[in-house]
Predicted model as a PDB file, atoms N, CA, C, CB and O in Angstrom, pLDDT in the B-factor column:
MODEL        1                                                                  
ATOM      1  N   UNK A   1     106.468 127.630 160.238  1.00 59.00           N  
ATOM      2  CA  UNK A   1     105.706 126.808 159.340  1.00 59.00           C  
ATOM      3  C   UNK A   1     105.625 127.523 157.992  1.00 59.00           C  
ATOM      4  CB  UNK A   1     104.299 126.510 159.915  1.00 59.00           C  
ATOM      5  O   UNK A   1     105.437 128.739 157.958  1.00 59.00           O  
ATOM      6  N   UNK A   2     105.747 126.874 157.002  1.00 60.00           N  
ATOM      7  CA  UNK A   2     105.970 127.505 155.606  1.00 60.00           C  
ATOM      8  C   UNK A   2     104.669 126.653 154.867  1.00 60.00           C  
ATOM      9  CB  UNK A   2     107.766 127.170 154.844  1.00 60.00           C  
ATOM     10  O   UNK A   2     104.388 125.455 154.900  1.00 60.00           O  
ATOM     11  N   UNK A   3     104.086 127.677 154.268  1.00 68.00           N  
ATOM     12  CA  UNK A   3     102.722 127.307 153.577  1.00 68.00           C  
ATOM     13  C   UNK A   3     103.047 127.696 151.909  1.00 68.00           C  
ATOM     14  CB  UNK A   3     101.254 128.342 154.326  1.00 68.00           C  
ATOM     15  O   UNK A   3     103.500 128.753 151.470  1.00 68.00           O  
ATOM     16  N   UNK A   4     102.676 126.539 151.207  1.00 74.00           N  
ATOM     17  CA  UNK A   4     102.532 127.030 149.630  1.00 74.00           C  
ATOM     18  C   UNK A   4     101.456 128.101 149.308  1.00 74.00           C  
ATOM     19  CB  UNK A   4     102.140 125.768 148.690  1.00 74.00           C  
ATOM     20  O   UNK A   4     100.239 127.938 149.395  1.00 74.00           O  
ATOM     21  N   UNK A   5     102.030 129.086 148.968  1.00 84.00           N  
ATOM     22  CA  UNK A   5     101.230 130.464 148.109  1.00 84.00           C  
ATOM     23  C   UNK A   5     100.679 129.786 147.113  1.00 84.00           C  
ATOM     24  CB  UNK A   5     102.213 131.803 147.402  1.00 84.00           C  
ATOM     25  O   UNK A   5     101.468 129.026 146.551  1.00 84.00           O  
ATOM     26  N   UNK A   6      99.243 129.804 146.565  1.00 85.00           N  
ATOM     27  CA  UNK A   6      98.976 129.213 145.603  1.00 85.00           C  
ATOM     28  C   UNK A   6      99.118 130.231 144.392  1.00 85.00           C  
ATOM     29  CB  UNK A   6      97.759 128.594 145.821  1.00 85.00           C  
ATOM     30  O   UNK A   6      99.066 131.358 144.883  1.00 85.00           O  
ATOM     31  N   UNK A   7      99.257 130.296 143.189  1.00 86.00           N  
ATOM     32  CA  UNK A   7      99.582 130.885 141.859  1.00 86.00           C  
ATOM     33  C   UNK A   7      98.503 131.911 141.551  1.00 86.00           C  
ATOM     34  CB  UNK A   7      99.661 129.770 140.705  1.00 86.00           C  
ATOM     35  O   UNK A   7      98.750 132.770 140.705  1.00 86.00           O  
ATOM     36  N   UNK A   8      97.124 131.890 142.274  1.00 87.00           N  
ATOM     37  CA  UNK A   8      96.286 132.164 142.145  1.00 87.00           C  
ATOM     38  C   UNK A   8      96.530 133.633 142.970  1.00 87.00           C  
ATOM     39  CB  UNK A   8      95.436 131.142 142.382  1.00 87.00           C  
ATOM     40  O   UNK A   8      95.558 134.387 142.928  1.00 87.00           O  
ATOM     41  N   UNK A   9      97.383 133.985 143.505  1.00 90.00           N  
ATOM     42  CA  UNK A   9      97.622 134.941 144.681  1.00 90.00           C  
ATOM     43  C   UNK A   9      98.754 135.606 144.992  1.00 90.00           C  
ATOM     44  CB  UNK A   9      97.427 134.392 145.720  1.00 90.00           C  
ATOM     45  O   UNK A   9      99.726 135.112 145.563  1.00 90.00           O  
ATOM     46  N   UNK A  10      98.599 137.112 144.494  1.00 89.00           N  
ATOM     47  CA  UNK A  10      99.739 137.795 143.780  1.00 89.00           C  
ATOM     48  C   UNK A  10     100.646 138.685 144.710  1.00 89.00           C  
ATOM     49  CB  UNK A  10      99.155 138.696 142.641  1.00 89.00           C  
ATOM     50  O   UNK A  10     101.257 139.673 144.303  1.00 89.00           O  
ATOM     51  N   UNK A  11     100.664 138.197 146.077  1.00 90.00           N  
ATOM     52  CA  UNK A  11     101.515 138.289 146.944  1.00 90.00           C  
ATOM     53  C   UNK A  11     101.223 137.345 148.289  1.00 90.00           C  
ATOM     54  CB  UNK A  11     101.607 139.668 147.162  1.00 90.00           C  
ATOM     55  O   UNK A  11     100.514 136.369 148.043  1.00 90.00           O  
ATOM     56  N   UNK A  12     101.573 137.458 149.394  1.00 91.00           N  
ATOM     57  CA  UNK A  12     101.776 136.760 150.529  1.00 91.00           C  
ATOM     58  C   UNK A  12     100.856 137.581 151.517  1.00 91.00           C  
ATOM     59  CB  UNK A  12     103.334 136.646 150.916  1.00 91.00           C  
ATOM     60  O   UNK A  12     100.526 137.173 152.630  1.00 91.00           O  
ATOM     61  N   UNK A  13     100.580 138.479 151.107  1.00 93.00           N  
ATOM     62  CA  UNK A  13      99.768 139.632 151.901  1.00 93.00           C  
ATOM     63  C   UNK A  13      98.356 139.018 151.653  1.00 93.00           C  
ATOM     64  CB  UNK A  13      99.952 141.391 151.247  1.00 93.00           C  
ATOM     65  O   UNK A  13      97.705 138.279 152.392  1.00 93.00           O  
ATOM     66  N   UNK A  14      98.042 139.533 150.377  1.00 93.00           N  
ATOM     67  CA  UNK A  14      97.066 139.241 150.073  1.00 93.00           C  
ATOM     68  C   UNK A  14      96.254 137.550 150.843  1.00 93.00           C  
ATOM     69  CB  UNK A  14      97.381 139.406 148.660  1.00 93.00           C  
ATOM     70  O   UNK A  14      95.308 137.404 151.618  1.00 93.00           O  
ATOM     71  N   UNK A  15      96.988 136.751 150.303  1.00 93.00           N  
ATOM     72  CA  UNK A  15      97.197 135.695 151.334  1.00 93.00           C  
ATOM     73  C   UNK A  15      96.665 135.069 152.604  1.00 93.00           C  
ATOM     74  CB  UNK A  15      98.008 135.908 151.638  1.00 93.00           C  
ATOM     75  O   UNK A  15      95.956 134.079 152.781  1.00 93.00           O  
ATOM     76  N   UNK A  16      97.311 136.090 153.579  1.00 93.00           N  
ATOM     77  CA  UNK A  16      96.713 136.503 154.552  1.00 93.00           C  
ATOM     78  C   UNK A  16      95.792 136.689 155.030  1.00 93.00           C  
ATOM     79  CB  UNK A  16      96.860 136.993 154.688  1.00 93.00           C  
ATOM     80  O   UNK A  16      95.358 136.235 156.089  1.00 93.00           O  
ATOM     81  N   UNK A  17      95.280 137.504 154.197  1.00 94.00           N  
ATOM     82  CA  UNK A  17      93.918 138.214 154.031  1.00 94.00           C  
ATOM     83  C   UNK A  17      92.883 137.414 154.329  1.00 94.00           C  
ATOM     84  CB  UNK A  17      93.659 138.712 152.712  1.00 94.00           C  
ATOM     85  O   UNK A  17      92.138 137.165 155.277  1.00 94.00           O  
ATOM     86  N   UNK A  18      93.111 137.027 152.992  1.00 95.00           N  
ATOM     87  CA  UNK A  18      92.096 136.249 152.391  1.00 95.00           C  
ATOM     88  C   UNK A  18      91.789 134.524 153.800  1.00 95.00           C  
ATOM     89  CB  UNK A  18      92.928 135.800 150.407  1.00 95.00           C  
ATOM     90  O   UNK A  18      90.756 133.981 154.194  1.00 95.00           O  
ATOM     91  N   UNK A  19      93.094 134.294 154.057  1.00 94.00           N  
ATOM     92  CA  UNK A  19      92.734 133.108 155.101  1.00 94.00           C  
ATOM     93  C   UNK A  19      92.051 133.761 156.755  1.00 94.00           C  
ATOM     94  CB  UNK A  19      94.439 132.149 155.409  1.00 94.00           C  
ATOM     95  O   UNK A  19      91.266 133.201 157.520  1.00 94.00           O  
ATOM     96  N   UNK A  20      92.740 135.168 156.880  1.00 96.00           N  
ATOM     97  CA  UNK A  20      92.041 135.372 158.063  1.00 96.00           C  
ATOM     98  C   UNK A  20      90.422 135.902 158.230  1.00 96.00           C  
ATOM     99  CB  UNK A  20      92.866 136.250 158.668  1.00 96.00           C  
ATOM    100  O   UNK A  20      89.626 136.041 159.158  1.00 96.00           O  
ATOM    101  N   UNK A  21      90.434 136.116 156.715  1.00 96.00           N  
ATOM    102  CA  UNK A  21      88.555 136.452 156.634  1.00 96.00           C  
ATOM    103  C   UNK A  21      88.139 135.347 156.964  1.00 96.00           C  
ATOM    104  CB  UNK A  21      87.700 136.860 155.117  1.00 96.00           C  
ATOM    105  O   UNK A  21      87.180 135.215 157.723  1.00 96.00           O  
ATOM    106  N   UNK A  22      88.932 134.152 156.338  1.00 96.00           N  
ATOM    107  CA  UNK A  22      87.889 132.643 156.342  1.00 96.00           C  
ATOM    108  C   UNK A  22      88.241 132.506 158.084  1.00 96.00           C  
ATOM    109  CB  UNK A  22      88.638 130.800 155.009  1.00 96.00           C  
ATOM    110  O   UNK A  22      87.305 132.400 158.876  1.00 96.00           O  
ATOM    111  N   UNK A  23      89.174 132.517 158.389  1.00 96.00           N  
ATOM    112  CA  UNK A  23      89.165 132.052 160.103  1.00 96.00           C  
ATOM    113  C   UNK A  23      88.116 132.604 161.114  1.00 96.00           C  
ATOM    114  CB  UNK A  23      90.554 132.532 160.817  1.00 96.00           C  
ATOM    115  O   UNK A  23      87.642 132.079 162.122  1.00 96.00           O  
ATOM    116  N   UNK A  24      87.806 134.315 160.312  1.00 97.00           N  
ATOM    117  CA  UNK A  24      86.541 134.992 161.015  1.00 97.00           C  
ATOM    118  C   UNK A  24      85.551 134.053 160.793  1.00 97.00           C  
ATOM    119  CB  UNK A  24      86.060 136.453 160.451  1.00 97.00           C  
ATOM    120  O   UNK A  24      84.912 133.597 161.741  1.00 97.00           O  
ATOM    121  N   UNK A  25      85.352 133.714 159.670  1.00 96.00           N  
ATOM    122  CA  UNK A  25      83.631 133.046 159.444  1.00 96.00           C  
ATOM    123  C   UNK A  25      83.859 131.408 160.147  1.00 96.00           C  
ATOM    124  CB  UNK A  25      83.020 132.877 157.204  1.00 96.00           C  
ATOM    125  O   UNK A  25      82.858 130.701 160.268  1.00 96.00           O  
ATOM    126  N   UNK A  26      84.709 131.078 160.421  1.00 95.00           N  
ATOM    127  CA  UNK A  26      84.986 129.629 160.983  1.00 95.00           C  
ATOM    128  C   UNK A  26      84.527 129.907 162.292  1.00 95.00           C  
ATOM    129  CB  UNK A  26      86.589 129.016 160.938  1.00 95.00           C  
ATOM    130  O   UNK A  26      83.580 129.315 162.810  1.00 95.00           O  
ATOM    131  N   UNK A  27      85.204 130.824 162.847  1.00 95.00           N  
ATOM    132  CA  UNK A  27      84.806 131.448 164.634  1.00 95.00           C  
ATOM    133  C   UNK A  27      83.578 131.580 164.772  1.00 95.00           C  
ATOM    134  CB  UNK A  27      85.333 132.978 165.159  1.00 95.00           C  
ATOM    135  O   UNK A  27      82.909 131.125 165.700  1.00 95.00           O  
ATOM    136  N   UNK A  28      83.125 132.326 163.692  1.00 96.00           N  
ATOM    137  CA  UNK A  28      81.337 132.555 163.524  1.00 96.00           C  
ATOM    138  C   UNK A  28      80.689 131.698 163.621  1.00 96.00           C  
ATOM    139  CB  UNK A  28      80.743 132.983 162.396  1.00 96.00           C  
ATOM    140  O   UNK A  28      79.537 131.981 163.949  1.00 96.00           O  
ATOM    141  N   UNK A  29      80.900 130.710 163.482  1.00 95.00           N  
ATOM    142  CA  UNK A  29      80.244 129.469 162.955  1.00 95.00           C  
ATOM    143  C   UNK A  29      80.087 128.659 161.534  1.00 95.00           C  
ATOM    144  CB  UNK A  29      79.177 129.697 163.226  1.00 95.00           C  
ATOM    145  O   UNK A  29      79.611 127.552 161.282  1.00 95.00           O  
ATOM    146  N   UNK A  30      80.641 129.594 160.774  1.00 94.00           N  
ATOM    147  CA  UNK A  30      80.593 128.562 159.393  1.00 94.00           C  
ATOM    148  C   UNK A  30      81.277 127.116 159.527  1.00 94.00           C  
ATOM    149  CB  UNK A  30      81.440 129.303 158.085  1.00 94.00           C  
ATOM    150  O   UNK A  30      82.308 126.739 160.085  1.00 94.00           O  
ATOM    151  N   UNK A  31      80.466 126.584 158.926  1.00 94.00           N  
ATOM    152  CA  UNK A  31      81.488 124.981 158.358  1.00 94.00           C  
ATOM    153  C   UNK A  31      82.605 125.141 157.637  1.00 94.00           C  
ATOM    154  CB  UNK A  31      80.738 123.926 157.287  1.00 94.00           C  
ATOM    155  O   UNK A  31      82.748 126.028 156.795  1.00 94.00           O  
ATOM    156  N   UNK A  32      83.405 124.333 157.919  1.00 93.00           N  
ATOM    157  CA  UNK A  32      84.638 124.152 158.045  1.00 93.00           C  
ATOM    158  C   UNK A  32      84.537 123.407 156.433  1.00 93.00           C  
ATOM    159  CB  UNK A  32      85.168 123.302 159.536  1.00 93.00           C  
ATOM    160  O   UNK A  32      83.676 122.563 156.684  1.00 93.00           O  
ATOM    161  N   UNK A  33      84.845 123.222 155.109  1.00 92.00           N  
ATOM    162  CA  UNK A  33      84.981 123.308 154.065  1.00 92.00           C  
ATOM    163  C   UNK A  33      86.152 121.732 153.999  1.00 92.00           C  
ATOM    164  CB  UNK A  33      85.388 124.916 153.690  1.00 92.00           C  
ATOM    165  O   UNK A  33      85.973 120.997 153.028  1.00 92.00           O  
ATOM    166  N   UNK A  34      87.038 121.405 154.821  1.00 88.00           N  
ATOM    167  CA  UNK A  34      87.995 120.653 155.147  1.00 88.00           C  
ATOM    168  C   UNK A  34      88.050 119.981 155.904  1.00 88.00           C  
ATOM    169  CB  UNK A  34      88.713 121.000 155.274  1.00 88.00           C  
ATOM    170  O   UNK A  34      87.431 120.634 156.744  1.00 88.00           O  
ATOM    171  N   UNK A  35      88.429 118.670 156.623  1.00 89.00           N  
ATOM    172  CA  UNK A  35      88.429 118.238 157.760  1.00 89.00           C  
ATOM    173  C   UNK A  35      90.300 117.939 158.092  1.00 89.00           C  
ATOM    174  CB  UNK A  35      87.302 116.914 157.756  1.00 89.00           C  
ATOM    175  O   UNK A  35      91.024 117.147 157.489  1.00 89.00           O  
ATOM    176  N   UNK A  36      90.604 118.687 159.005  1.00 85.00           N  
ATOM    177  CA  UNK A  36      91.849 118.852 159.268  1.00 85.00           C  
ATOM    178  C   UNK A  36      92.256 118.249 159.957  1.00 85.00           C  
ATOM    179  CB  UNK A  36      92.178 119.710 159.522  1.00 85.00           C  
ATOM    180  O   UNK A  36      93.433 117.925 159.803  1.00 85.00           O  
ATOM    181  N   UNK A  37      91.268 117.601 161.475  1.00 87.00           N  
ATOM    182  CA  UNK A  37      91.487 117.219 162.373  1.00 87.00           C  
ATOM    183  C   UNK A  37      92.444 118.495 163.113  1.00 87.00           C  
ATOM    184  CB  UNK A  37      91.927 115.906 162.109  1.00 87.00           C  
ATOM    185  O   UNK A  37      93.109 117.995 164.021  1.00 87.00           O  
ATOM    186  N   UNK A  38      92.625 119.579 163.014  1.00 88.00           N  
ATOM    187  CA  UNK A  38      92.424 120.695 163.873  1.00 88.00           C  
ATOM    188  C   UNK A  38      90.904 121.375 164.313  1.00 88.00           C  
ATOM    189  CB  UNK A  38      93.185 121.672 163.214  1.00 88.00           C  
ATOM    190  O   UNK A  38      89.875 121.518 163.652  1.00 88.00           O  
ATOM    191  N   UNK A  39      91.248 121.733 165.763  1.00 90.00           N  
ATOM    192  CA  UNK A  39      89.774 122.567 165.697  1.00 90.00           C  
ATOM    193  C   UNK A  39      90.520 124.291 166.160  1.00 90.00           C  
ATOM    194  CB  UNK A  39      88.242 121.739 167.254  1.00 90.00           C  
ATOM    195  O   UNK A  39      90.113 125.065 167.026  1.00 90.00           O  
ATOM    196  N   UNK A  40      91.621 124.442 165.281  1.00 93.00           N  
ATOM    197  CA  UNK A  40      91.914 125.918 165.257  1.00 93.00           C  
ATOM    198  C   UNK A  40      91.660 126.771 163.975  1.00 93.00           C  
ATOM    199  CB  UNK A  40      93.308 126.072 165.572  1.00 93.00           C  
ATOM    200  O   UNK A  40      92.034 126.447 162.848  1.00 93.00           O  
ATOM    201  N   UNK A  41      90.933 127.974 164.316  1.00 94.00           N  
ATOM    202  CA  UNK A  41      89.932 128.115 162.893  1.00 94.00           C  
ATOM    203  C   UNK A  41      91.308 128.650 161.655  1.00 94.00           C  
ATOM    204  CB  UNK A  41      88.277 129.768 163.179  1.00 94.00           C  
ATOM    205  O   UNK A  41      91.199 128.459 160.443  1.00 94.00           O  
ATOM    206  N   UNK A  42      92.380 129.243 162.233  1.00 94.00           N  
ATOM    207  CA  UNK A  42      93.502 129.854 161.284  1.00 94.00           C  
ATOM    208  C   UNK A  42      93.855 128.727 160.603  1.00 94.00           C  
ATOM    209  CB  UNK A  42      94.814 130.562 161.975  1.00 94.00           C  
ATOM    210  O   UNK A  42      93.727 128.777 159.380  1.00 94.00           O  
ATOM    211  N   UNK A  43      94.352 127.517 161.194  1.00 93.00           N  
ATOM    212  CA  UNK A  43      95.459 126.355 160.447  1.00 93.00           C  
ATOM    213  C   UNK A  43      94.007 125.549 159.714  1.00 93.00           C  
ATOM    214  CB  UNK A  43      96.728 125.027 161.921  1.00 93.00           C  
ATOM    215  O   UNK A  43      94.194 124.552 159.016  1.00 93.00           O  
ATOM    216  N   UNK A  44      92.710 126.035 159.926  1.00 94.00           N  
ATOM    217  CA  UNK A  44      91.820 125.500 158.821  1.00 94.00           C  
ATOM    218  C   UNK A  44      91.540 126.393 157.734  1.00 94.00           C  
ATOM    219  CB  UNK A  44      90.550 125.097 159.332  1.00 94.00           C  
ATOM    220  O   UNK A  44      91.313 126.113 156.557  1.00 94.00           O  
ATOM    221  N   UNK A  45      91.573 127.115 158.100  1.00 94.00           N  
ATOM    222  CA  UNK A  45      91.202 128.508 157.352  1.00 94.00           C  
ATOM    223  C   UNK A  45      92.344 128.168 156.178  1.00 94.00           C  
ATOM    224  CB  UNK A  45      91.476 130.235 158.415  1.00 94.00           C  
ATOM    225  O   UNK A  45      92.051 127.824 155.032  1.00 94.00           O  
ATOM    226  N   UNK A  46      93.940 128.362 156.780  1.00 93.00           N  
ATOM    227  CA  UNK A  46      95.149 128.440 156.029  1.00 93.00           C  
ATOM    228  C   UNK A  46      95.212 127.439 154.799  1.00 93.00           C  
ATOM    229  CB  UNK A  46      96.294 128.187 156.975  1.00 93.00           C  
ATOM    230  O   UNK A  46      95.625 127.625 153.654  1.00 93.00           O  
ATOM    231  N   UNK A  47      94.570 126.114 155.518  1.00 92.00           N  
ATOM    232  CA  UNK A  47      94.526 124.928 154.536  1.00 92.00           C  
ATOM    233  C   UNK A  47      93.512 125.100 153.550  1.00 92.00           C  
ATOM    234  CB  UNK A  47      94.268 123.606 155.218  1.00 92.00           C  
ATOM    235  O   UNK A  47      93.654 124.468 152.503  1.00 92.00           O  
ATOM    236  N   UNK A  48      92.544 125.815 153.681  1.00 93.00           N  
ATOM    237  CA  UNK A  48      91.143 125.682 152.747  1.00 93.00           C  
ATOM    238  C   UNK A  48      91.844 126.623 151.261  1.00 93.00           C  
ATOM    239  CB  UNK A  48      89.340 126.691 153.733  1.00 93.00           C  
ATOM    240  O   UNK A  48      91.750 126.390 150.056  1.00 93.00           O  
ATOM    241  N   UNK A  49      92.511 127.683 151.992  1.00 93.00           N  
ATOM    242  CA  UNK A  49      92.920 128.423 150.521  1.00 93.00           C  
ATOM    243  C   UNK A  49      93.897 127.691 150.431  1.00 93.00           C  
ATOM    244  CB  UNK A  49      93.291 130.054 150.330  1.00 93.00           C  
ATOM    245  O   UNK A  49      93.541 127.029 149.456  1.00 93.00           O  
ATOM    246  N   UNK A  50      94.747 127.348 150.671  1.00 90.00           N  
ATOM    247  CA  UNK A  50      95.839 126.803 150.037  1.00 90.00           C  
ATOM    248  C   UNK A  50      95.404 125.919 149.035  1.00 90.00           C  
ATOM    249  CB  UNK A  50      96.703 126.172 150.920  1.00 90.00           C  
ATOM    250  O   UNK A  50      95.974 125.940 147.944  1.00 90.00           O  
ATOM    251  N   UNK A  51      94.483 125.151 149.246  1.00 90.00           N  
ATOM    252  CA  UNK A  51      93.865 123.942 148.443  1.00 90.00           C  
ATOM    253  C   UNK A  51      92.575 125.118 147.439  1.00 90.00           C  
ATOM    254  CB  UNK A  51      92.954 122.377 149.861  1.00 90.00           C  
ATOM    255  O   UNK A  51      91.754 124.877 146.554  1.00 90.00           O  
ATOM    256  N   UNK A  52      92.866 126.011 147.955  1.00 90.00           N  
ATOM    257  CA  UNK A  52      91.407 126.658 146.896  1.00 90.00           C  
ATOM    258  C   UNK A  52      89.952 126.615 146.777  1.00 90.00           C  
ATOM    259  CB  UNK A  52      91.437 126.252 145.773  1.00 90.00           C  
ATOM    260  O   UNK A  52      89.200 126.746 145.811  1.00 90.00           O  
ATOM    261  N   UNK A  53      89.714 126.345 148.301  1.00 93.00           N  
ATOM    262  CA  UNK A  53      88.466 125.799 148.466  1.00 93.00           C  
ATOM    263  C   UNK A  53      87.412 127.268 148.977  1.00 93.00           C  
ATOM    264  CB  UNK A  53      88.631 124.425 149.687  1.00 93.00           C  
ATOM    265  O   UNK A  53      86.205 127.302 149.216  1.00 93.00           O  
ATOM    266  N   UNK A  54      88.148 128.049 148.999  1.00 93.00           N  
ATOM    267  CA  UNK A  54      88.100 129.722 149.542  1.00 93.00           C  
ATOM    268  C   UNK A  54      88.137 130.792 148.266  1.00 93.00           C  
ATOM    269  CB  UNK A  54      89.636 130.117 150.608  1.00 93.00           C  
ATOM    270  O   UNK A  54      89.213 131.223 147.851  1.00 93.00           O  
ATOM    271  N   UNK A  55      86.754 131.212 147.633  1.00 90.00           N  
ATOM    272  CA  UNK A  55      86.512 132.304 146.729  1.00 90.00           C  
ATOM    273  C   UNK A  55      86.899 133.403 146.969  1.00 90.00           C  
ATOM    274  CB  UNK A  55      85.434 132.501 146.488  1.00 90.00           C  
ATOM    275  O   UNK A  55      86.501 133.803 148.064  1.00 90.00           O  
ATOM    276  N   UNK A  56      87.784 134.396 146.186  1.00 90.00           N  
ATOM    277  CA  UNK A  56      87.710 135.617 146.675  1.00 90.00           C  
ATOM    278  C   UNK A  56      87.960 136.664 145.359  1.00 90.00           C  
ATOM    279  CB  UNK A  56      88.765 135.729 147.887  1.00 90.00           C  
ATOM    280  O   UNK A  56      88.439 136.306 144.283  1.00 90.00           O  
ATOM    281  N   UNK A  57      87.609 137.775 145.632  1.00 87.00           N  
ATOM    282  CA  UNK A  57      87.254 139.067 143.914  1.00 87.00           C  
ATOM    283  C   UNK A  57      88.163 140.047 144.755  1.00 87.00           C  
ATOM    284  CB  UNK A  57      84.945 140.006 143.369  1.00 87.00           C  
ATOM    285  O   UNK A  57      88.169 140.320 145.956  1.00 87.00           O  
ATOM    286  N   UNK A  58      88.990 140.511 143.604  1.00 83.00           N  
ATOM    287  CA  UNK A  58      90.043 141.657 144.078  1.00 83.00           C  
ATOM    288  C   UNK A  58      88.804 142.876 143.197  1.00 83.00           C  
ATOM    289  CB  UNK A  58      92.237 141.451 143.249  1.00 83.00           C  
ATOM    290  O   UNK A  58      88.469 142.833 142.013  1.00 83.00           O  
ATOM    291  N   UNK A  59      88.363 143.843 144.236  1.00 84.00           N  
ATOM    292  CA  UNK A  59      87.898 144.911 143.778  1.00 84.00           C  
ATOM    293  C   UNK A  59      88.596 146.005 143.260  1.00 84.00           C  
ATOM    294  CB  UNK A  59      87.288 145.253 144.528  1.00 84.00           C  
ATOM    295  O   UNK A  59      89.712 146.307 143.683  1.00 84.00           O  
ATOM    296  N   UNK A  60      87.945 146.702 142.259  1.00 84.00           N  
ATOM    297  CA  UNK A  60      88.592 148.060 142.072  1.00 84.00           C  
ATOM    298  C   UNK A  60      88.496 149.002 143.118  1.00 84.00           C  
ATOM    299  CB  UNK A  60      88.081 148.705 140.968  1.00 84.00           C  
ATOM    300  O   UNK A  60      87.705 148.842 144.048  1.00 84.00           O  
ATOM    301  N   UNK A  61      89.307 150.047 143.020  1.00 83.00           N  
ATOM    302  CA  UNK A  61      89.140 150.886 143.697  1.00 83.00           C  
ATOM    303  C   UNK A  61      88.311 152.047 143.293  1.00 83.00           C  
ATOM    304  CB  UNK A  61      90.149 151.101 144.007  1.00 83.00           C  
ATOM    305  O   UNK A  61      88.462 152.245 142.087  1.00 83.00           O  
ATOM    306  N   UNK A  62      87.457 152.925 143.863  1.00 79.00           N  
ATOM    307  CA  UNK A  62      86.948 153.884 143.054  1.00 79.00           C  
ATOM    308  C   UNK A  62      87.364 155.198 144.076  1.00 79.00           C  
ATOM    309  CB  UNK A  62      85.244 153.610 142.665  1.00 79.00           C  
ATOM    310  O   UNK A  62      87.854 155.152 145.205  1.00 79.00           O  
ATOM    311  N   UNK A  63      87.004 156.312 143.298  1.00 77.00           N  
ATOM    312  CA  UNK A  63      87.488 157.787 143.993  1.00 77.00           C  
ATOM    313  C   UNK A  63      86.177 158.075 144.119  1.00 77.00           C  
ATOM    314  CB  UNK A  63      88.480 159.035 143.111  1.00 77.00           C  
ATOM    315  O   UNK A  63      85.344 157.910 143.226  1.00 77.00           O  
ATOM    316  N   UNK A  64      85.917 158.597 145.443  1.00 73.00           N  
ATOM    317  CA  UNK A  64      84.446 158.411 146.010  1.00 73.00           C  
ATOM    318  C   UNK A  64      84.350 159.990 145.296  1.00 73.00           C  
ATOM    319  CB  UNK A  64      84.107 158.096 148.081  1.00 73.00           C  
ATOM    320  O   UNK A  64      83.165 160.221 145.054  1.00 73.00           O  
ATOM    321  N   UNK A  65      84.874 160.668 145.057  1.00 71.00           N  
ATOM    322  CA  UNK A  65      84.362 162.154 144.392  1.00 71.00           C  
ATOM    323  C   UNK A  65      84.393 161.770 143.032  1.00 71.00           C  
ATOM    324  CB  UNK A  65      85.380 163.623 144.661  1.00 71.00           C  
ATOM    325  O   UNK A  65      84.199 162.816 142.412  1.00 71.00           O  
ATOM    326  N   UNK A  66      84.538 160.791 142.189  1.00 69.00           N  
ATOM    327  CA  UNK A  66      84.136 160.932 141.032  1.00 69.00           C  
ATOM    328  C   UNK A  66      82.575 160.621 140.811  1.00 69.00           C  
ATOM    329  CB  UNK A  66      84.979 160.181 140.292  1.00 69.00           C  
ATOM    330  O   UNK A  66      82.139 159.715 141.521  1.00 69.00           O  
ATOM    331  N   UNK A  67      81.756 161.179 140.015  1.00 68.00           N  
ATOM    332  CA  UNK A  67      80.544 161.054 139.550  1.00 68.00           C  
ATOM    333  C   UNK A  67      80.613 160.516 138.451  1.00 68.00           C  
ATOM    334  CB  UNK A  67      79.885 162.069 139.495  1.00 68.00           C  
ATOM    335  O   UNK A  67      81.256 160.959 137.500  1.00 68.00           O  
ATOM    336  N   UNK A  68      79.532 158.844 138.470  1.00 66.00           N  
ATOM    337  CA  UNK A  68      79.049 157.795 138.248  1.00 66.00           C  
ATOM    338  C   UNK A  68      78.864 158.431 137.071  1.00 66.00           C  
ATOM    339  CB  UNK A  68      78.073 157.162 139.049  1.00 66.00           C  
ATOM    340  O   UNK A  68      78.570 159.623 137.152  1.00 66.00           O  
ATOM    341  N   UNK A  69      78.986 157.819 135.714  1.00 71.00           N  
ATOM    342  CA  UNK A  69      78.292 158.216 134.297  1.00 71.00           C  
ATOM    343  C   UNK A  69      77.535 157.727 133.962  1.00 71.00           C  
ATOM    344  CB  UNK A  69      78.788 158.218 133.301  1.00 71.00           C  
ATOM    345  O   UNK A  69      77.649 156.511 133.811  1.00 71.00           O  
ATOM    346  N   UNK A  70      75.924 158.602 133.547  1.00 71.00           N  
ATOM    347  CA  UNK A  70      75.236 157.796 133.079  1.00 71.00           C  
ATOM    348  C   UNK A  70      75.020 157.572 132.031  1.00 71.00           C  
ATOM    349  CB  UNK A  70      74.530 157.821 133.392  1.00 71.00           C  
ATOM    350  O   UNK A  70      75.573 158.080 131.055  1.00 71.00           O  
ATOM    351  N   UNK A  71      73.990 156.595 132.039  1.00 58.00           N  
ATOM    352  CA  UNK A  71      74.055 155.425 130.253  1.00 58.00           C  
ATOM    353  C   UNK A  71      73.218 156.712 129.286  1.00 58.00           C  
ATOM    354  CB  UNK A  71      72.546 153.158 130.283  1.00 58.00           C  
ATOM    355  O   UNK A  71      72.986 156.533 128.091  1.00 58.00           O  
TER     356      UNK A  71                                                      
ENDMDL                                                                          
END                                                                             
């Protein structure tokens, strides 16, 4: 099955990611954002980002030995 990467998402990995977090919170119990007429939480999950219905923030990374500067 071949899924459109949306533009918003700067590899296929990432991707991933991002749909199998949402499949966790679907299992959990969150509402389902889509109605798919699946009740498998991945191929809902998969569809919600594809369509963009799924927020997500690419964090920085920080070096836990650097010390914070203050103001």
């Amino acid at each position: 099955m071949i899924h459109k990467i949306p533009e918003t998402f700067d590899s296929k990995f990432r991707f991933i990611v991002v749909a199998s977090e949402r499949a966790r919170q679907i299992q959990g119990g969150a509402p389902a954002r889509l109605d798919t007429g699946s009740r498998k939480s991945a191929h809902i999950a998969i569809k919600e980002v594809e369509q963009g219905l799924v927020d997500f923030e690419i964090l920085e990374e920080t070096n836990e030995d650097e010390v914070p500067e203050e103001a």
